[in-house]
C-alpha positions in Angstrom: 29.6 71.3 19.0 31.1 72.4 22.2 30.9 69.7 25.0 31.7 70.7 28.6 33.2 68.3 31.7 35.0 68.5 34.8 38.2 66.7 35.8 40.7 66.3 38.1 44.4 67.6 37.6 45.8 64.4 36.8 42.7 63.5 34.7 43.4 66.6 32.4 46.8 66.6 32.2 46.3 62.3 31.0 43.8 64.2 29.0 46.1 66.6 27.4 49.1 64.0 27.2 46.7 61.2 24.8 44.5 63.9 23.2 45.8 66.9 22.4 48.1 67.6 19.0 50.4 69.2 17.3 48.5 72.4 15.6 45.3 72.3 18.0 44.2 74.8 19.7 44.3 74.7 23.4 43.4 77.7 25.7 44.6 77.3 29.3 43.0 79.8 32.0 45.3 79.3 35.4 45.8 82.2 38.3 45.0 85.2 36.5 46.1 84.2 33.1 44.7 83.4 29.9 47.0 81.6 27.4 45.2 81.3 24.1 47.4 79.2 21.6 48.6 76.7 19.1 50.1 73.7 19.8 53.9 73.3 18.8 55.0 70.5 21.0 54.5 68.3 24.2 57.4 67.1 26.0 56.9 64.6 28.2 57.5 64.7 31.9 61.2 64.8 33.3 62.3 62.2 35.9 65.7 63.6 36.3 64.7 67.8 36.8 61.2 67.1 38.0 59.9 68.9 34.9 56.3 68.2 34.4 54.4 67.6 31.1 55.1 70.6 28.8 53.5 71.9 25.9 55.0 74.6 23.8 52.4 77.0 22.4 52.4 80.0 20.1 50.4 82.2 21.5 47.1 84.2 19.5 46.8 86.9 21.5 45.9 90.6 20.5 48.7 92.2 22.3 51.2 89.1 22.8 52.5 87.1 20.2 55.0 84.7 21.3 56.0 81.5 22.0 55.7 79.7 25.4 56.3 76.4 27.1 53.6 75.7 30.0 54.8 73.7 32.3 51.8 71.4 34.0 53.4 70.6 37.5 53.8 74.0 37.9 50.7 75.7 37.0 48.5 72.5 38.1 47.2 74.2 41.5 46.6 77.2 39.8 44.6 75.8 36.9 41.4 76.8 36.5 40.3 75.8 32.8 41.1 74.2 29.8 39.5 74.4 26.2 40.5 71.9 23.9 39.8 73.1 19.8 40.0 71.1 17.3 38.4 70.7 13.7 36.2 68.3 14.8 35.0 69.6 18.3 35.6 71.9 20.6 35.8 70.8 24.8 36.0 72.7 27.5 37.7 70.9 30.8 36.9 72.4 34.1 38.8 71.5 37.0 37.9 70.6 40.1 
């Protein structure tokens, strides 16, 4: 079942910090991007560097392969969408 909502940045990225795991699938849509990926890690955010809440990601793209580290502060006015996959249900987070 795929359910659909709308949140603010600092809603989704409380969202991703409490819901999201290690080995889900999360699919973030930001500027012109689409990062389609596992979940290897979060890492949470920084005082000291200003780094933002991270997760790590191997990506399952066709073309691109790789591993990535998104960070949220820096992508956050950008972001667009967020799809949240899981074996139990599937949510998509748009942002407002």
């Amino acid at each position: 079942m795929v359910e659909e909502i709308q949140m603010t940045l600092e809603d989704a990225i409380e969202y991703v910090r409490n819901e999201v795991k290690v080995r889900d699938l999360l699919e973030i849509s930001y500027n012109r991007i689409f990062a389609p990926g596992e979940v290897l890690g979060i890492t949470e955010e920084d005082e000291e560097t200003g780094e933002g809440l991270r997760v790590a990601m191997q990506l399952t793209g066709e073309i691109l392969n790789q591993s990535i580290e998104v960070d949220f502060n820096e992508i956050g006015e950008d972001l667009i969408e967020m799809r949240h996959i899981t074996d139990e249900k599937e949510l998509i987070i748009e942002l407002l």
